[in-house]
FIKOLZA-1660 file (N, C-alpha, C; in steps of 0.1 Angstrom, whole numbers, plus 5000, padded with zeros to 4 digits):
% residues 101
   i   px   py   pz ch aa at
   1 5008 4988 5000  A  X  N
   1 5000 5000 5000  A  X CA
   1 5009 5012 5000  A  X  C
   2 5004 5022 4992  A  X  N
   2 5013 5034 4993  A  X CA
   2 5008 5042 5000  A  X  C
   3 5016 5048 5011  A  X  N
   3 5008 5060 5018  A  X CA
   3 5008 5075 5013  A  X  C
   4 5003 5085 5010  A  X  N
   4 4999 5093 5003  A  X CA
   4 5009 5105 5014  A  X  C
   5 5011 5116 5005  A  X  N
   5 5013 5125 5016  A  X CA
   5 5006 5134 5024  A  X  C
   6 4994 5131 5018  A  X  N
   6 4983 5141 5026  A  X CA
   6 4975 5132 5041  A  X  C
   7 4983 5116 5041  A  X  N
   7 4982 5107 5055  A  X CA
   7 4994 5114 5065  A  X  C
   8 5004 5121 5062  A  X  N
   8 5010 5120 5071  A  X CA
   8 5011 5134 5078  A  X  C
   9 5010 5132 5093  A  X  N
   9 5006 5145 5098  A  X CA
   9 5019 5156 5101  A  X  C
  10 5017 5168 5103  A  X  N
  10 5025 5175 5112  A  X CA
  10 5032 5179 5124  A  X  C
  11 5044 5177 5125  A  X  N
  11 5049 5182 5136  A  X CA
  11 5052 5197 5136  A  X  C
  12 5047 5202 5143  A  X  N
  12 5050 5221 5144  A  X CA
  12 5059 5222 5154  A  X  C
  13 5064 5230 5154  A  X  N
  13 5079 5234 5167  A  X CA
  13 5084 5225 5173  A  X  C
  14 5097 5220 5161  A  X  N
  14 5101 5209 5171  A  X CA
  14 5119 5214 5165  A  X  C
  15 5123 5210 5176  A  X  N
  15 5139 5211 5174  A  X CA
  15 5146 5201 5168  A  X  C
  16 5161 5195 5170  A  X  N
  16 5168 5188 5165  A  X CA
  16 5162 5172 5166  A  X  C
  17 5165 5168 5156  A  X  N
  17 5159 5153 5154  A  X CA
  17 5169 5141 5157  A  X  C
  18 5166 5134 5165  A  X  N
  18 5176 5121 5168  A  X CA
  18 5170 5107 5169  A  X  C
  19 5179 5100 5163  A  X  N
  19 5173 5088 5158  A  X CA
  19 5175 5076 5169  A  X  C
  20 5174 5067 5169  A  X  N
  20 5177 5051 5176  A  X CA
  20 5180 5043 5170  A  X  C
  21 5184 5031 5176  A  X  N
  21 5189 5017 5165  A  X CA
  21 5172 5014 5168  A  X  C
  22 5171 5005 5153  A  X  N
  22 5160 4996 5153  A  X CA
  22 5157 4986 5166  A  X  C
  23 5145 4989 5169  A  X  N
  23 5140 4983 5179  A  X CA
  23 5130 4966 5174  A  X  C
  24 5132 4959 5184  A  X  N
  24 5127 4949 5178  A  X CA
  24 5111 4943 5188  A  X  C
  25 5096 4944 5181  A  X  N
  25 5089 4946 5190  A  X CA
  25 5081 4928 5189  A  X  C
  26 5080 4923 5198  A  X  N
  26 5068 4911 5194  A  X CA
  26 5059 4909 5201  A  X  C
  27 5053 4895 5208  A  X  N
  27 5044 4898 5217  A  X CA
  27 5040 4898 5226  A  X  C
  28 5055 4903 5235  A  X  N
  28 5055 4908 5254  A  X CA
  28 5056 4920 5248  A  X  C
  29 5045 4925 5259  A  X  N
  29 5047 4947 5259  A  X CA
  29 5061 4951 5263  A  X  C
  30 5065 4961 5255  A  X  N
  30 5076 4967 5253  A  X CA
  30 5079 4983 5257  A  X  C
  31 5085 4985 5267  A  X  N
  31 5082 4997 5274  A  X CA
  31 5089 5006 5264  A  X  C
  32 5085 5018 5260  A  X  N
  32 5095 5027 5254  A  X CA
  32 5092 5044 5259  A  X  C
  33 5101 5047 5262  A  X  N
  33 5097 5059 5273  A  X CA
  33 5108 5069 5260  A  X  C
  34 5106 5083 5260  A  X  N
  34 5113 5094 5259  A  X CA
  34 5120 5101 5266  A  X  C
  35 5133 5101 5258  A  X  N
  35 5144 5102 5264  A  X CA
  35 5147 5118 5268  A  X  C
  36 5151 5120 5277  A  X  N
  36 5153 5136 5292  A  X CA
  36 5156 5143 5274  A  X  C
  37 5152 5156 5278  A  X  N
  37 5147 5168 5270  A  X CA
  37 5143 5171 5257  A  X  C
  38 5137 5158 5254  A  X  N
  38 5129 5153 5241  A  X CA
  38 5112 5157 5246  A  X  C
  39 5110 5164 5233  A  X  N
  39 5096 5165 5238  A  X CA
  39 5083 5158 5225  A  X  C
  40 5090 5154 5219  A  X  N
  40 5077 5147 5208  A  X CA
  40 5092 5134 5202  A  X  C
  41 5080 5124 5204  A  X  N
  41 5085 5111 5195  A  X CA
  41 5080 5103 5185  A  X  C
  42 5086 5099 5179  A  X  N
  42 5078 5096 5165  A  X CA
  42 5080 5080 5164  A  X  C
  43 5070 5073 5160  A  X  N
  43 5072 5056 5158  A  X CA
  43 5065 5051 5147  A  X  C
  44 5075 5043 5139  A  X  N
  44 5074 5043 5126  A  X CA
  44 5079 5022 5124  A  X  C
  45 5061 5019 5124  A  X  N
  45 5063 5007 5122  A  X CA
  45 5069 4998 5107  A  X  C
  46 5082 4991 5109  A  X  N
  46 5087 4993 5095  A  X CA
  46 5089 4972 5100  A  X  C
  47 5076 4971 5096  A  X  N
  47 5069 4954 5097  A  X CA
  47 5056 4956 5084  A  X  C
  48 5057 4943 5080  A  X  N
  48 5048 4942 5073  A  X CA
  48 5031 4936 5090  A  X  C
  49 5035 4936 5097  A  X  N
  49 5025 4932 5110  A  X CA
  49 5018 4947 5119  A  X  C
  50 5005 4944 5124  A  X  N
  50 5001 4953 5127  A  X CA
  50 5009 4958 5142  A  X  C
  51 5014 4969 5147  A  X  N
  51 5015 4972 5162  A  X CA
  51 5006 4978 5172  A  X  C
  52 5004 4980 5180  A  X  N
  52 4994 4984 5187  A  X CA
  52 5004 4988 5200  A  X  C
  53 4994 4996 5206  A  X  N
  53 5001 5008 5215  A  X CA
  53 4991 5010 5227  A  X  C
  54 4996 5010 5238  A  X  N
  54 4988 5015 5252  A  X CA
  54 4994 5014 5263  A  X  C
  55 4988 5014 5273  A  X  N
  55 4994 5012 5288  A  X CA
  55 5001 4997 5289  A  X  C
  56 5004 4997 5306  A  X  N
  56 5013 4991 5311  A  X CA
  56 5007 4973 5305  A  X  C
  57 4996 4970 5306  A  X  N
  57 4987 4959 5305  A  X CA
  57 4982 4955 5288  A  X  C
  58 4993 4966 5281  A  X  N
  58 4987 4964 5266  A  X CA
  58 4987 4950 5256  A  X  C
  59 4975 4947 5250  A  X  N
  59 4981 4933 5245  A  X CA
  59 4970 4938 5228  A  X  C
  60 4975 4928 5221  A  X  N
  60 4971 4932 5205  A  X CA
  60 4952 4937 5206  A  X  C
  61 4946 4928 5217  A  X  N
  61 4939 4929 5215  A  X CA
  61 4929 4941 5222  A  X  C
  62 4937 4946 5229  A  X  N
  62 4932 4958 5239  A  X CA
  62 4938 4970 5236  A  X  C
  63 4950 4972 5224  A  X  N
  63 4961 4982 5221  A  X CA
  63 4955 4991 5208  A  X  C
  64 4953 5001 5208  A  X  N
  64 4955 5008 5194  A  X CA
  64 4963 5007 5187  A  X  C
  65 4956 5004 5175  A  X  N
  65 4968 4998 5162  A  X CA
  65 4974 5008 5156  A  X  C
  66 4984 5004 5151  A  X  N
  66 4993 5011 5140  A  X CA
  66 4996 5003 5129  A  X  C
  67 4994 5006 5119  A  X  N
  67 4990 4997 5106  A  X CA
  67 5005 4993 5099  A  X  C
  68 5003 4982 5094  A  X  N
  68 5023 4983 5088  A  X CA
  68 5031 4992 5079  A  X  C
  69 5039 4995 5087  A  X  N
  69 5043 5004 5071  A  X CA
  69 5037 5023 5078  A  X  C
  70 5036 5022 5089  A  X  N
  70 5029 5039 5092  A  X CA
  70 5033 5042 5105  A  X  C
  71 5031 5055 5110  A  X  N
  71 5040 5063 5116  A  X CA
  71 5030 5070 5130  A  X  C
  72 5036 5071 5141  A  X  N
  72 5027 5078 5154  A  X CA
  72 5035 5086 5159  A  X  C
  73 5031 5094 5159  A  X  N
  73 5040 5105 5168  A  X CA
  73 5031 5111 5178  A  X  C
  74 5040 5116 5189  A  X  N
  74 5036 5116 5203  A  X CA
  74 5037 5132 5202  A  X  C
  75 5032 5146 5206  A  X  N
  75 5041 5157 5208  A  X CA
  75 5040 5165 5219  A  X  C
  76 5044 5170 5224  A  X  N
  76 5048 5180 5236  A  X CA
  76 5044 5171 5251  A  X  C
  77 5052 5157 5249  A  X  N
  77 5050 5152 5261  A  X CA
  77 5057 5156 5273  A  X  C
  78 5053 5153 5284  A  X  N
  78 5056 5150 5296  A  X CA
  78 5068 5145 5299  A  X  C
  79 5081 5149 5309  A  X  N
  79 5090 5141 5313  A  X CA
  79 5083 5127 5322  A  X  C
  80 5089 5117 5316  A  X  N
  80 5087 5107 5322  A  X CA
  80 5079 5097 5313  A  X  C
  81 5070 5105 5298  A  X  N
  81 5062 5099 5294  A  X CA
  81 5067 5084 5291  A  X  C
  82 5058 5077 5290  A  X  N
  82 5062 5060 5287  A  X CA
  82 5047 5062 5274  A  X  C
  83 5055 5048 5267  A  X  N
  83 5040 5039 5259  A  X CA
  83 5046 5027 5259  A  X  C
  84 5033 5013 5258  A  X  N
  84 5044 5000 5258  A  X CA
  84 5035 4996 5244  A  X  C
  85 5043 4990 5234  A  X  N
  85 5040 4980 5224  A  X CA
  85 5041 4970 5224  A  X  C
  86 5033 4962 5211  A  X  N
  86 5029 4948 5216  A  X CA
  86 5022 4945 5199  A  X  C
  87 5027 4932 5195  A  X  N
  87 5024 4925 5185  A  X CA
  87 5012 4919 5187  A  X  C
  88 5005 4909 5177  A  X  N
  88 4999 4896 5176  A  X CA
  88 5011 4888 5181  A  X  C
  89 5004 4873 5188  A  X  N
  89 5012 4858 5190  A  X CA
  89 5017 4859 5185  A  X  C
  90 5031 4854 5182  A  X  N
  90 5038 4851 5174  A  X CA
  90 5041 4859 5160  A  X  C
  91 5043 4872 5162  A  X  N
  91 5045 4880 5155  A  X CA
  91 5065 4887 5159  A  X  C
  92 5069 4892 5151  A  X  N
  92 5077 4904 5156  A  X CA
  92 5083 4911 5141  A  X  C
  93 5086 4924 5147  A  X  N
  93 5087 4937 5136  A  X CA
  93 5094 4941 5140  A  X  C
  94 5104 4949 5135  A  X  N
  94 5108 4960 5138  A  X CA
  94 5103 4978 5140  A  X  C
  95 5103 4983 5151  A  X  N
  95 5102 5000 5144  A  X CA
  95 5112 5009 5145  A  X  C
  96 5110 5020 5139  A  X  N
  96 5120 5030 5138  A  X CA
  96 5114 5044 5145  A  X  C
  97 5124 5045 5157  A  X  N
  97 5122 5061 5167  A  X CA
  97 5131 5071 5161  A  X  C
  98 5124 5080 5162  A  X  N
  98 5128 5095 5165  A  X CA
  98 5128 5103 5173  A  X  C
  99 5134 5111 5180  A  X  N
  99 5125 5121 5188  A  X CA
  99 5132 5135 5188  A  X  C
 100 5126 5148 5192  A  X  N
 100 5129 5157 5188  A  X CA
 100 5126 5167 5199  A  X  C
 101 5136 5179 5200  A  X  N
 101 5139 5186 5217  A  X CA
 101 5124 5195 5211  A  X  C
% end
């Protein structure tokens, strides 16, 4: 599927951009917090499998999805902020972080 440019949203006022090594997510919840004076983070599911996203308790089936191949970004979070991810059974993907001061 190709995603269009008019799917992908806006970040407004964001500073320098810094990347991570690929992360690898399957299906134990995966804590991933933002790192001290980062204030928007971007997650960019680069699996052909769906991800999903929520609290501490998240599982595929209780998690907001993120579709394969597409992108979440978090902005003007909170120090401290957490989200945990979480595959299908027997699934695993990789994603790709960003985050930005």
């Amino acid at each position: 599927m190709t995603q269009q440019i008019s799917d992908v949203g806006v970040i407004k006022n964001v500073g320098a951009a810094s990347h991570r090594n690929l992360i690898s997510i399957n299906d134990s919840a995966t804590k991933l917090t933002v790192t001290t004076n980062k204030e928007t983070i971007e997650v960019h599911n680069d699996s052909d499998y769906f991800l999903y996203y929520g609290g501490s308790g998240v599982t595929a089936s209780t998690g907001i999805p993120i579709f394969p191949h597409s992108t979440k970004a978090w902005a003007n979070v909170k120090p401290g902020f957490s989200v945990y991810l979480v595959r299908n059974t027997g699934e695993t993907g990789n994603i790709k972080v960003v985050e930005y001061d």
